[in-house]
N, C-alpha and C positions, 0 to 999 in steps of 0.2 A: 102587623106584618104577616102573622098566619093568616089573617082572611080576606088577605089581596093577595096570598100564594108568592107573598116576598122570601119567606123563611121557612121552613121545613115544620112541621110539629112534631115530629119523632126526634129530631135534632134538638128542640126546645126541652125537651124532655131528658134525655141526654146531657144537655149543660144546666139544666137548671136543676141538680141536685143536692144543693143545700144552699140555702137563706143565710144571709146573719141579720141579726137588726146591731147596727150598734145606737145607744139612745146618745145623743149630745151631750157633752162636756159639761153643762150647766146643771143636768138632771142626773151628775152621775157627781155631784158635790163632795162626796166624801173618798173618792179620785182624787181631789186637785192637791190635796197636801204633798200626798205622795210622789205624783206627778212631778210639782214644782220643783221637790229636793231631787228626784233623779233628773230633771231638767238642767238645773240649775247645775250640779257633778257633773253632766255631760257638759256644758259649754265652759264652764269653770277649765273641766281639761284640756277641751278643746281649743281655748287660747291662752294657754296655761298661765291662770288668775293665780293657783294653788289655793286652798280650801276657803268656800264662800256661805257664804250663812245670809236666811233672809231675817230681819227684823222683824219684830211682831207686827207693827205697824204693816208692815209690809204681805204681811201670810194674813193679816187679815182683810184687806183689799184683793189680795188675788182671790181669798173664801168669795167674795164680795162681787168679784165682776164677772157680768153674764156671759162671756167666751164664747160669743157669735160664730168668732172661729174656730170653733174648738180648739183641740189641742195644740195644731198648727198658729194659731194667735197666742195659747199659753208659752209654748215655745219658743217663737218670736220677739216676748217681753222679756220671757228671761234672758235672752242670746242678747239682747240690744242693752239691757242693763248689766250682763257681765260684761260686753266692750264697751259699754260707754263710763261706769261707775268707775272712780276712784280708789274708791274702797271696797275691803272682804267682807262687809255687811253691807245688803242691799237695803235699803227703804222704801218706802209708799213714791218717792218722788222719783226716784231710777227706776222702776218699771214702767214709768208713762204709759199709766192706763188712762184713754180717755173715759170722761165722764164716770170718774171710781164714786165721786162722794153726789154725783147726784139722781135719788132715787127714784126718779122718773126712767130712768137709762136701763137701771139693775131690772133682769129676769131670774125671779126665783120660780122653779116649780113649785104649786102649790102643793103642799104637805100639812099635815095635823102638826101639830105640837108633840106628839109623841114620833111622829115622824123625823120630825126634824132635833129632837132631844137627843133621840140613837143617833142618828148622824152623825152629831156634833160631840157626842162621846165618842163614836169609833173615829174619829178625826185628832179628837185631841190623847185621843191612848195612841196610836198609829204615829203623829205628830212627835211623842215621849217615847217611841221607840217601845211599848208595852209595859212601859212603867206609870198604873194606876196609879199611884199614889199622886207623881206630878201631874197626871193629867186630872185626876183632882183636883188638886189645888190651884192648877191654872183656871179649871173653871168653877173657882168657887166653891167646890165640895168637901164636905169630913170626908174621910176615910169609909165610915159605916155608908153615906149618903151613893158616894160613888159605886160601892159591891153591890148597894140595893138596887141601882140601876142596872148595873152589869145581869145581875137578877131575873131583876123583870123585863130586859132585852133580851136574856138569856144569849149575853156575849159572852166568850172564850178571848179574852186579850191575848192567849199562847197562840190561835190561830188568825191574827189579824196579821195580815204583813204591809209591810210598809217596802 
């Protein structure tokens, strides 16, 4: 538009003083835990369910699904499965994600393995409310194995917030 003399270039200049990028919801994985549980508190009040908890089953299909729409489709499942579910625990089948279990569907950013190891520690310490030890033992780890990773990720679990 500047060089068909539509739009000004000093004005361009003037409004365009700061960028943001935000990356998509699928590449920001270690977001969607937290996400979901402040999601899921907001709509929970919002049609007053009173206190809603996701199943494991459940928090691990949301891990799981590629959120084309970002946040606004995270949000969306949780809003439709606090009004439509029965129950104060959600599962894999009240959030009606299409195509959760078939992996032609799922978009994971490609990552190393040490990429995706931190991840999925700062998810399941975050997940435990900063309590290593459960989040240990949720994934399988001693005590010594978990700080070793903490270690060599050189994470602080006092500054992870959820």
């Amino acid at each position: 538009m500047i060089t068909s003399e539509q739009f000004r270039r000093d004005l361009l200049f003037r409004l365009n003083t700061i960028e943001l990028h935000i990356p998509p919801l699928r590449e920001r994985i270690e977001d969607i835990t937290c996400l979901s549980e402040y999601l899921l508190e907001k709509h929970s009040n919002k049609y007053q369910r009173g206190e809603m908890s996701l199943l494991k089953d459940a928090q691990i299909a949301i891990l799981k699904h590629p959120w084309i729409g970002n946040v606004r489709e995270l949000s969306h499942s949780i809003e439709r499965a606090v009004i439509m579910s029965e129950n104060d625990q959600l599962d894999v089948q009240s959030l009606s994600l299409n195509h959760q279990n078939d992996p032609s569907t799922q978009s994971f950013p490609l990552m190393t393995l040490e990429e995706n190891e931190k991840i999925t520690l700062v998810t399941a310490i975050k997940h435990y409310q900063g309590n290593v030890i459960e989040a240990g033992e949720f994934l399988g780890m001693s005590k010594s194995a978990i700080y070793r990773r903490l270690e060599k990720f050189a994470i602080d679990p006092k500054n992870l917030e959820c």
